[in-house]
C-alpha positions in Angstrom: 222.7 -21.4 -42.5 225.6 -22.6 -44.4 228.4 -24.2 -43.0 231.9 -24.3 -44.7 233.6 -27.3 -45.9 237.6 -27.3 -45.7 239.9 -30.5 -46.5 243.2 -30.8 -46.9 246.2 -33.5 -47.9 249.7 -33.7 -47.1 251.6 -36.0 -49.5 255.2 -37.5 -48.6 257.0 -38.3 -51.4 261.4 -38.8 -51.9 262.1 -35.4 -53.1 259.2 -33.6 -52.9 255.9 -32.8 -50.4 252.2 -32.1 -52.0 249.7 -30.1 -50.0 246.3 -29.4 -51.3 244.0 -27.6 -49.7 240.3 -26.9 -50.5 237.2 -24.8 -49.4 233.4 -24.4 -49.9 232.2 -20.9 -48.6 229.0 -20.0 -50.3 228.9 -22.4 -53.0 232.2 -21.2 -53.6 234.8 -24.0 -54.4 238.6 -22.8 -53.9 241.1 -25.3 -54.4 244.8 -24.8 -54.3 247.9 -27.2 -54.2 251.6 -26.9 -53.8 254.7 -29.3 -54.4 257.4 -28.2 -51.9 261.1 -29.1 -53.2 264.4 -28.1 -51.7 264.1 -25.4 -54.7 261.1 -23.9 -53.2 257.4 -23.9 -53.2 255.6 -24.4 -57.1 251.6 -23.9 -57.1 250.4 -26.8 -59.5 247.4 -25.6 -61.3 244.0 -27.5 -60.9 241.5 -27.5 -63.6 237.9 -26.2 -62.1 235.5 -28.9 -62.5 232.3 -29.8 -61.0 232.8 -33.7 -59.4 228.9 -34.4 -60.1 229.2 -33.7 -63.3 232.1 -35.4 -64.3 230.8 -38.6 -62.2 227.9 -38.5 -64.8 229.7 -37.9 -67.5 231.8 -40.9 -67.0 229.0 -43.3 -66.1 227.4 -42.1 -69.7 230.5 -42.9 -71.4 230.7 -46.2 -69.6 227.0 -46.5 -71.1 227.7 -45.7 -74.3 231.0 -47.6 -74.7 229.4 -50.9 -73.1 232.4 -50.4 -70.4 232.0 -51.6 -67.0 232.4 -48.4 -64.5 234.6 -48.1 -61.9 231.3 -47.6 -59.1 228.6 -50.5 -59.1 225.4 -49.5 -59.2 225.1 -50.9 -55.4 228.0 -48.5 -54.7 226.3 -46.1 -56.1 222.9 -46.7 -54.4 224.3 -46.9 -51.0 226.0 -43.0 -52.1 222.3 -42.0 -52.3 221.2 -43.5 -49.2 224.1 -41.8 -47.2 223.5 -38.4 -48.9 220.2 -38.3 -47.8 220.6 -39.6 -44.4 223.4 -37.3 -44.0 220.6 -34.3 -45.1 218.0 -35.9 -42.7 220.4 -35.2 -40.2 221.5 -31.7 -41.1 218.6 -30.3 -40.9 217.5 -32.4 -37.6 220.6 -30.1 -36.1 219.6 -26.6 -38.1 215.9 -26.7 -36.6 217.4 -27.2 -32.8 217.2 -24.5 -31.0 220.4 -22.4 -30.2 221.5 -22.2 -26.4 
């Protein structure tokens, strides 16, 4: 069973509100965001990319660059740890049986 994923921001700014909304159905991401102005509403594009990837792409760069990274490695570590306690748990609840 899959379960969607939806978040979304509001952002409160002088002259202008952001809202960004985004979905997971399927594997699916859909992301959209809009800046709201007294001239109306304006979609901003978003460029598609997948956050795993660019998370290792950066920490290669770092590598290769001898630059620190913005994430230790015990940030990083504990990530892990929650990821897979947070799977342990999901599928704990998917094999209950339904009522």
């Amino acid at each position: 069973m899959i379960i969607p994923f939806t978040v979304g921001y509001e952002a409160y700014f002088e002259q202008v509100k952001l809202v960004y909304h985004e979905s997971d159905t399927n594997g699916e991401v859909n992301a959209s965001m809009y800046a709201y102005t007294e001239t109306g509403r304006e979609e901003i594009i978003l460029e598609s990319a997948n956050p795993y990837a660019k998370s290792l792409e950066h920490a290669i760069w770092c590598l290769k660059n001898n630059c620190e990274s913005m994430l230790s490695l015990n940030d990083a570590i504990s990530s892990v740890e929650q990821a897979l306690e947070l799977k342990s748990r999901l599928s704990e609840t998917s094999a209950m049986p339904s009522l």
